[in-house]
N, C-alpha and C positions, 0 to 999 in steps of 0.2 A: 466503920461500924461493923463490929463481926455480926455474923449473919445467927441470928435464932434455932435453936433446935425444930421448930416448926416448920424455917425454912430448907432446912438442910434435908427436912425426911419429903419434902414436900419433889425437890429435884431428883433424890435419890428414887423415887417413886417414878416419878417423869423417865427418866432414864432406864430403868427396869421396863417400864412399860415399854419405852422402844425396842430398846433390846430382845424384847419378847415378838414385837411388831415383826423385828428384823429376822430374828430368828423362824419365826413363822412364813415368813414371805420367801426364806431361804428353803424352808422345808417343800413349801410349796412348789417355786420353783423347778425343784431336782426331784418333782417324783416323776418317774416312768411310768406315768400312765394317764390317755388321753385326760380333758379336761372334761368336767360335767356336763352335762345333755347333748354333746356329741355326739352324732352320729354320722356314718359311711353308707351313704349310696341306699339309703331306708336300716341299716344296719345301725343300731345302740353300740357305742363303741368308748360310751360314759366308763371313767374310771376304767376301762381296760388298758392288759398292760402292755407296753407300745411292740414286743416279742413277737409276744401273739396273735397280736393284730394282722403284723406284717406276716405272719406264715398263716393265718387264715387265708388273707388277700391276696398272695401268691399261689396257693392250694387252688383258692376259687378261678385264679386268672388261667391255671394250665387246666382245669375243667372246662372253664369258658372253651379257651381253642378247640376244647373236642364237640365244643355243643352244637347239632343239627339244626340246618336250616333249610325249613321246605320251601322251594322257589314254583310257584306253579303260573300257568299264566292259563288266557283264557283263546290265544293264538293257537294254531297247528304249527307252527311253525318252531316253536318256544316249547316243548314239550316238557311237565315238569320233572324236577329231580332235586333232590336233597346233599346240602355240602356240607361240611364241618366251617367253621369259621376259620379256621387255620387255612383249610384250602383256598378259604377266600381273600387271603391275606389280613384278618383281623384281628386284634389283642386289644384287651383292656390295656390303656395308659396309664399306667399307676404314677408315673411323675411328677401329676399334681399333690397326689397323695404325700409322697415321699417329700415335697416340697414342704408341702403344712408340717411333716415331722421331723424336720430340719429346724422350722424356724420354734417349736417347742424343744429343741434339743443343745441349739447355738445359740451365743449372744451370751452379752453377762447376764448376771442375774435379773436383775432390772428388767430386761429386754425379754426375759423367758417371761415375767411375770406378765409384763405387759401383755405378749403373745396368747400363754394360756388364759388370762384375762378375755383377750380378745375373738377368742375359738370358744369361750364358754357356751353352749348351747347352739351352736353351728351344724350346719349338716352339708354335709361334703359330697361334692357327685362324682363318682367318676366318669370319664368318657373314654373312647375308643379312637384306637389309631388304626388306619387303611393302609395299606402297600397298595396304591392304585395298578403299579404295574402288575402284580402276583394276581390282583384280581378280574385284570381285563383279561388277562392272558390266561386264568382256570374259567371265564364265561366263554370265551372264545373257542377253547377247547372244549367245552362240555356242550354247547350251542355251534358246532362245527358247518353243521347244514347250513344252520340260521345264516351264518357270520359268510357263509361262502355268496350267498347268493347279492345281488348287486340291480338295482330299480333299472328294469327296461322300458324305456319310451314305447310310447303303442305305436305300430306299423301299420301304414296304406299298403297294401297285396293285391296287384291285376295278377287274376286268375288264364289263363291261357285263353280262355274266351271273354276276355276282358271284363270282367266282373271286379267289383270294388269291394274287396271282404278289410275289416278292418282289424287286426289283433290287436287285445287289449293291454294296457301297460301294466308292469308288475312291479308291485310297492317290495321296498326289503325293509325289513326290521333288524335294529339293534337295539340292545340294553342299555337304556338308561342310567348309567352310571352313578353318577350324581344323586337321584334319586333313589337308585337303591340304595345306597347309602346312607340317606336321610331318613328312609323307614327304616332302616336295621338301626341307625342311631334310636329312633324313637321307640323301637320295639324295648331296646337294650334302656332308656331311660323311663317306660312305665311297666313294663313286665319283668325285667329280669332283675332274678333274686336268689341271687348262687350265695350272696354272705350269708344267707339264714337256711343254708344247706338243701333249698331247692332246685331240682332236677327240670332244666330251664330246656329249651325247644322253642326254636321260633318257625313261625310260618308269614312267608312274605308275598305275595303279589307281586312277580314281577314287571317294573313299569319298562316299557317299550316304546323307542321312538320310530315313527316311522320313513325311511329315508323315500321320497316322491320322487318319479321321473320326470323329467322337465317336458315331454309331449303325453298329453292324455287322448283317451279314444274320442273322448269331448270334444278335446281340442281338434283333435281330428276331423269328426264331425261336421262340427260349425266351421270349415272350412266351403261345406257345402258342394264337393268333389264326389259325384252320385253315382256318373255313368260317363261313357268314352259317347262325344258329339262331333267327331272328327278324324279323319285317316287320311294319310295319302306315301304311296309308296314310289320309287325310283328306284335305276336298274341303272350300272354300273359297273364297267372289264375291269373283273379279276386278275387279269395280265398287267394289268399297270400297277405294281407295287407302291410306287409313289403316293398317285392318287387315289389308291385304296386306302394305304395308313392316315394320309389326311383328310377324308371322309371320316373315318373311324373314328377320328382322334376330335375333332367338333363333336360328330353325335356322341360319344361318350363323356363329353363336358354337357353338354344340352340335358340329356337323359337323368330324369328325375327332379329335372328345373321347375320351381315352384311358383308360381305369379300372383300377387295380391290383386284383390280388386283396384283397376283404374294402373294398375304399375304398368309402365311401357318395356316389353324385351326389347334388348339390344344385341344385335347380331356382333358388331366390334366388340362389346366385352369376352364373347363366348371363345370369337378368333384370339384376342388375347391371350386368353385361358386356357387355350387348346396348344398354342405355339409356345409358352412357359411351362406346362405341365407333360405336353408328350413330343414336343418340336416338332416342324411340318420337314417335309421331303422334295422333291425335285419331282416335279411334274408340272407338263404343257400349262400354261396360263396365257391369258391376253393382254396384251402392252400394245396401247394406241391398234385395238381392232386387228392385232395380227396373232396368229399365235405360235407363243414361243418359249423353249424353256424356261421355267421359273421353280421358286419356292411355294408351297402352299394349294396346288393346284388341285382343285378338286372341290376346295370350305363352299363354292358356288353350289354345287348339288343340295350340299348340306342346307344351305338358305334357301334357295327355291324349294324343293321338299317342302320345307316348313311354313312356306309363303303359300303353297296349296293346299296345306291343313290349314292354315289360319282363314283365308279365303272358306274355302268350306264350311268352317264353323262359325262364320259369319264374325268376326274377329273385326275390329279396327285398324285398317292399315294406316301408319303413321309414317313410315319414309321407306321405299322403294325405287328402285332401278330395275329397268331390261339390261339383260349385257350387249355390248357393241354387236358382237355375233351371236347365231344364232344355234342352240344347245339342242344336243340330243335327247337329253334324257327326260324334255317338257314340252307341251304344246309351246309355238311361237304365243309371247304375251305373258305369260307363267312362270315368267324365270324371275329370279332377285340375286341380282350381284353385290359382287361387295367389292370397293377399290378402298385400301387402309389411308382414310384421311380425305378420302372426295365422296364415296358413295357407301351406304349403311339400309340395310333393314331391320325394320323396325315396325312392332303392334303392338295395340292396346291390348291389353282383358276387360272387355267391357262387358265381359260377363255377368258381373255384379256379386261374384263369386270368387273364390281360389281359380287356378286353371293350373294342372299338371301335364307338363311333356314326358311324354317317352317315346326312348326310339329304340330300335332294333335293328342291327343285322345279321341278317341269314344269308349266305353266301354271297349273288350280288346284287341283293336286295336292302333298300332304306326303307326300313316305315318310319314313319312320326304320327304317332298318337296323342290328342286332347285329350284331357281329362276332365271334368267340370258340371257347371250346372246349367243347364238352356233349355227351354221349351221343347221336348220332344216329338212336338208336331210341329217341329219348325225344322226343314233344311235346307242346302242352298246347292246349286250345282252354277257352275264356271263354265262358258262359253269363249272361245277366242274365234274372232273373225278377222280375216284378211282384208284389209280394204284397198290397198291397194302392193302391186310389186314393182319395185325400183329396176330397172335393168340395168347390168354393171358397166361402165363405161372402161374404156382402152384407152391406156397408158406406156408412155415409151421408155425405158429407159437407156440410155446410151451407156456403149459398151466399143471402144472402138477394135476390139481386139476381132467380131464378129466382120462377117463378108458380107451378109446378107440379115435379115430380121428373123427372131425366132420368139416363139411364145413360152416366156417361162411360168406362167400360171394362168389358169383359167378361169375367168370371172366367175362369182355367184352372185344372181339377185340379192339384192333389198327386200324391205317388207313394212308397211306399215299395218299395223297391227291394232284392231279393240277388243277390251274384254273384259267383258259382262259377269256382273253375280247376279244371279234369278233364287229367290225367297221364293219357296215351294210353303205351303202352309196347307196342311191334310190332305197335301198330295196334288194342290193346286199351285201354280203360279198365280203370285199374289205382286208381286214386284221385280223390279230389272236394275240395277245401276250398273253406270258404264265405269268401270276401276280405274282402267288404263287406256291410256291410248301410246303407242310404243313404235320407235323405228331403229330397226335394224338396218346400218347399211350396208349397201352392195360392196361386194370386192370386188377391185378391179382386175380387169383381165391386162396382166403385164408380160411387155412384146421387149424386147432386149432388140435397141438397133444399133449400126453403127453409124446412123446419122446424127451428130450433137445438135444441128439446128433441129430436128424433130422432138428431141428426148425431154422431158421435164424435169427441173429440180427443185421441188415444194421445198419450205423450211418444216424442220421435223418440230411437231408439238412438244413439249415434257411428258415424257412417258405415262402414262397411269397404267395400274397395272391389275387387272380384274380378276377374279377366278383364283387370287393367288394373292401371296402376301408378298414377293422381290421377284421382278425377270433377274436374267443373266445373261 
């Protein structure tokens, strides 16, 4: 059935109209210039042409780099000063931008319309890119003081008269990176306004973090370490190199030793520390009550010393020995040995406080100092009493190479030994305990005969070995 005049004008009409639809959607498309109510970063950029736009936004981006920024803080330390954004390592990122005018520029047509469709009435931000390194390294340099300096722990200082002055700890500052950053983003997304030809300047508050020492004067403090409640010094030949360096080489591991309340010292961990860190030397020690070269000779003075400061300061003794013989450098009663694996000294701080050792020597002099907290009307003095002396007995040893008997060593007494700590309180004797009770034995006086039925042959004990860490 051919088709009507009516029907024919009716498609031809349809068809025009598209054609026009098309035509219009084409024009649309491919114009070069943003889409309507567009805008850039508070910037109207409606209908402008895409040219232009981009050499506006390039003009404003190399202003931007030159634009000042006052950094001021409220620190002495921070002092303020003014950069360019450039020196800071900062640029507007137009990438996003360029992206949005890519997707109105590519694509078929279809796809453009879509696009400008889709940006109609859009507002665009831009943001900023950081060179984090460019700008740690222009704060770094411009803040050179700042950045040099590094958080010191507060120090305990004994004054030459023993006084307890405490220096306080010192905080460092650096800049907050991150957050400056965050405020120059926010400055940069509610103040600046270079597209509309404003002469932009920022001022920033710089944030500051502060790096903390790990001991404060606090900390210090409540350690409760007031005043020295304790001394005792020993004397000691400078001509024995051996036994000088391993004296030295204890108290110089000791010196500075910090004690918590209720902690027990131990005299083996010190000798450990002393023989790993500076090694002992070759000097006289005692093995089985005789004496005789060895390794180590000498770590005894160092423990007695500190057995008569502790004693003093009214301290808890927790494990103690006398040595087999009898020591120069202490009242009989007063000494503390040490044998590696049989015999240890050892005390509480029962202080109820910190307790600081130091020791010193001056030529051939040991002090050992307390440091700590105690009632200062409290102190004690150490008494040692003889109670009884052993006389040395005679011993033969056979020798058949001899004609006649000869004495190749002369006995020394024994001793048995008590001794007392007496609690003085305002200057009164208040109390007495008895510490030790201790025996020294007698040496024997040894006669070389050439009688075998006379002569003696004990079995020899396993060695121990006191005063030192190996005979030889």
């Amino acid at each position: 059935m051919p088709w009507s005049r009516r029907s024919l004008l009716i498609i031809v009409s349809a068809l025009s109209a598209l054609l026009l639809i098309f035509l219009a959607l084409i024009g649309y498309a491919s114009q070069n210039r943003f889409p309507r109510g567009m805008s850039l970063h508070g910037w109207s950029i409606a209908g402008a042409p895409y040219y232009s736009t981009v050499a506006k936004l390039e003009q404003a981006a190399r202003e931007f780099s030159q634009t000042k920024i006052a950094l001021t803080s409220d620190r002495p330390e921070a002092p303020p000063n003014t950069l360019t954004m450039e020196q800071l390592g900062i640029r507007i990122d137009m990438d996003p931008f360029f992206t949005v005018l890519q997707q109105l520029r590519s694509g078929n047509r279809f796809e453009q319309v879509g696009n400008r469709w889709r940006l109609s009435g859009s507002s665009l931000k831009l943001t900023l890119f950081f060179n984090d390194n460019a700008m740690h390294n222009m704060l770094k340099s411009v803040w050179s003081d700042m950045y040099s300096q590094t958080p010191q722990d507060a120090r305990r200082m004994i004054t030459e008269d023993d006084r307890i002055e405490i220096i306080p700890e010192q905080t460092a500052y650096r800049i907050d990176e991150q957050e400056l950053k965050r405020r120059i983003m926010e400055w940069f997304d509610k103040e600046w306004n270079g597209l509309n030809g404003e002469i932009a300047q920022a001022s920033i508050h710089l944030p500051l973090l502060a790096e903390n020492p790990q001991v404060t004067a606090a900390d210090l403090n409540a350690q409760g370490i007031d005043r020295k409640f304790s001394e005792f010094t020993t004397v000691f030949m400078t001509n024995e190199e051996g036994r000088m360096h391993n004296i030295q080489s204890a108290a110089r591991i000791m010196d500075n030793m910090l004690l918590g309340p209720q902690e027990v010292f131990d005299y083996g961990q010190i000798v450990h520390r002393a023989e790993t860190e500076f090694g002992f030397k070759e000097a006289p020690v005692i093995v089985n009550g005789q004496l005789v070269t060895g390794i180590g000779g000498g770590i005894c003075q160092v423990s007695s010393t500190l057995y008569n400061a502790a004693l003093r300061g009214g301290l808890e003794i927790v494990e103690r020995r006398n040595h087999t013989l009898p020591v120069s450098y202490v009242e009989l009663g007063q000494d503390a040995t040490y044998a590696d694996g049989y015999i240890n000294f050892k005390f509480r701080n029962n202080t109820g406080r910190h307790l600081l050792i130091k020791t010193t020597l001056i030529e051939n002099r040991l002090t050992i100092k307390l440091f700590g907290h105690t009632p200062s009307h409290i102190t004690y003095d150490v008494e040692s009493v003889i109670v009884k002396e052993v006389e040395p007995s005679v011993k033969y040893v056979y020798n058949p190479g001899l004609t006649r008997e000869q004495q190749i060593q002369k006995g020394k007494p024994g001793y048995i030994v008590e001794t007392y700590r007496h609690k003085i309180e305002n200057g009164q004797r208040t109390d007495s305990q008895l510490i030790s009770k201790d025996t020294y034995a007698a040496q024997p006086t040894l006669i070389a005969t050439p009688h075998d039925a006379k002569a003696e042959n004990p079995s020899q004990p396993a060695p121990m070995v006191e005063d030192g860490v190996r005979g030889r």
